[in-house]
Each structure stands twice: as C-alpha cells, then as structure tokens.
C-alpha positions in Angstrom: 57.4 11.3 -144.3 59.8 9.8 -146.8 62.2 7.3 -145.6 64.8 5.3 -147.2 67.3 2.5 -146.2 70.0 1.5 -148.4 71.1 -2.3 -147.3 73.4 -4.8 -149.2 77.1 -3.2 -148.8 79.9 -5.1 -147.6 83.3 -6.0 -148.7 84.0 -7.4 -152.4 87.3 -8.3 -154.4 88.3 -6.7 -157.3 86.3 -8.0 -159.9 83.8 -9.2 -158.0 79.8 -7.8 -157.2 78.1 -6.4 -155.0 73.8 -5.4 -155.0 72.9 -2.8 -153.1 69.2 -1.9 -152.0 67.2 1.3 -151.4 63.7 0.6 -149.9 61.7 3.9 -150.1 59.1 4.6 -148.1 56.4 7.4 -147.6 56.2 7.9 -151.2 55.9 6.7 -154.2 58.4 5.9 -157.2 56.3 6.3 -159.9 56.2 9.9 -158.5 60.1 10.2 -157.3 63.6 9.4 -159.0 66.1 7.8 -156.9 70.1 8.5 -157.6 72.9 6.7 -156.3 75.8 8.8 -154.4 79.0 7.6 -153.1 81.2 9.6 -150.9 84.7 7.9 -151.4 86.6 10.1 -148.2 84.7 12.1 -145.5 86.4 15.4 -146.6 84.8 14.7 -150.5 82.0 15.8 -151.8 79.3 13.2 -152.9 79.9 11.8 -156.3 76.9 11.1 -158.4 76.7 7.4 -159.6 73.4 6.4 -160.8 69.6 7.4 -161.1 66.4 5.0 -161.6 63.4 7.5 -162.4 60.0 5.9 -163.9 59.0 6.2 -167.5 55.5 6.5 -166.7 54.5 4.1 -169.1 54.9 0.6 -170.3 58.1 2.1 -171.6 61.3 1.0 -170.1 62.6 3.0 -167.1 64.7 5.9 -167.5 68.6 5.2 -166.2 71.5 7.4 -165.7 75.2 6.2 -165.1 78.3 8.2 -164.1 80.9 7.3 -167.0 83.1 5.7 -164.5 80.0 2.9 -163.8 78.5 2.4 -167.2 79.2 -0.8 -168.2 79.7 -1.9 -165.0 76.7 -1.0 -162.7 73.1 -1.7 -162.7 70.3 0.1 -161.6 66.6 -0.9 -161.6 63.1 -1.4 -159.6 61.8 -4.2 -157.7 58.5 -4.9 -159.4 57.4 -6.3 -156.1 57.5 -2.8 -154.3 59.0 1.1 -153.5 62.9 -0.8 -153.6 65.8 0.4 -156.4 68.7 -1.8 -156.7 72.1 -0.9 -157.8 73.7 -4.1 -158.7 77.6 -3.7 -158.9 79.7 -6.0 -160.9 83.5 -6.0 -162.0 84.3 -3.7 -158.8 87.6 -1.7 -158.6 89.3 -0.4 -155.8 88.3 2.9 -156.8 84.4 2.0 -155.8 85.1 1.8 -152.3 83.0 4.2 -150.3 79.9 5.2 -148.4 77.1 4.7 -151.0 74.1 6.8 -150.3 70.6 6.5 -152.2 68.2 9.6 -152.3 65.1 11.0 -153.7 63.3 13.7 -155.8 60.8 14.7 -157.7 62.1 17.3 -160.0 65.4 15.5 -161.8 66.1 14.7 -165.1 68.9 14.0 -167.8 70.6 17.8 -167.4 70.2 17.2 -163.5 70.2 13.7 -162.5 74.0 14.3 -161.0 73.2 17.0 -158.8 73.3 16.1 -154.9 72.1 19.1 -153.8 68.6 19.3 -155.8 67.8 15.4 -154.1 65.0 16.2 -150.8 65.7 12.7 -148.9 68.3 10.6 -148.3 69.5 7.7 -146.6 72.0 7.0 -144.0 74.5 5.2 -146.6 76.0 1.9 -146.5 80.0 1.5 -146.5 81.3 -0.7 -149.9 84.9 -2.1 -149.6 86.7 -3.3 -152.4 89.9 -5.0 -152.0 92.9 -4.9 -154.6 
C-alpha cells in the first residue's frame, strides 16, 4: 500500500523559506514520480507546483516547475531514502496554502500538471506566508 506524509509546513515571511518533505512509502521512486499540489482556498481546485520523477540513470533527475515557482522553488530526492523535498525560498503571500504531495507512475512533461492522473496522495500540510 503506498503511503505518503508531507511534513515541514509552517508559517514564513515574505521572502523568507520554507522545506517541505514527502516521505513515500510502499513503493518505490525510481518506479513513481511525485508532484507537488497546493490548494490555495477550499472551494479551488488543486494547483500543480512541482514534480521530481527519476531519470533512471546516472543522469540528473527529471524536474517540473509551475511558472509562478521557477526560480524560486526547489525540488529534489533524499539520497538517503523514498523522501522528495520541495524547498521554498523567496515566499509570497500568494504561496499560502495547503500543499499536498502525490504519486504516479504514468506522468511526464505533457502531464506532469495534471491532479487527476496522480493514484496517491497525502494528507497536505498548511504553508502561511505573511506580507
């Protein structure tokens, strides 16, 4: 059964960082991609904001970043284990949310963005930036 826990949200300042951490369990990542979701209301739909998905190889790891991150946010593998971190620097107001991680097998660069094609998810954790 796959499992995963997102830790590491809190409240930040503008301009300041956050890391947040998926630990994935009951399978493995060289197998599954994991994206990055945030919901910034209840009432909105989730908005895609990153995906980590193995190369496969000694090759560096394929990343994806919403254009409103890129520059900005982070993601990458613990080489210690099944965990994806989305380090978060230079937040804005406009990051604040409920930021969900989540699996799949199947994604890719055309698809990567698409909440409903991810299997597994976890149970969020809420990020709070003040102005």
């Amino acid at each position: 059964q796959v499992q995963l826990v997102e830790s590491g949200g809190g409240l930040a300042q503008s301009g300041g960082s956050l890391t947040l951490s998926c630990k994935v369990s009951g399978a493995s990542l060289d197998d599954y991609a994991v994206g990055w979701f945030r919901r910034r209301a209840p009432e909105k739909p989730h908005e895609a904001v990153s995906c980590w998905q193995s190369s496969g190889s000694l090759m560096r790891d394929i990343t994806y970043y919403a254009d409103s991150v890129k520059g900005r946010f982070t993601v990458s593998r613990d080489n210690a284990g099944n965990t994806v971190h989305l380090q978060m620097n230079n937040l804005r107001p406009e990051d604040t949310g409920i930021y969900y991680c989540a699996t799949d097998r199947h994604v890719g660069r055309s698809s990567w963005f698409l909440s409903s094609l991810y299997d597994h998810w976890g149970q969020g954790t809420q990020v709070t930036v003040s102005s």
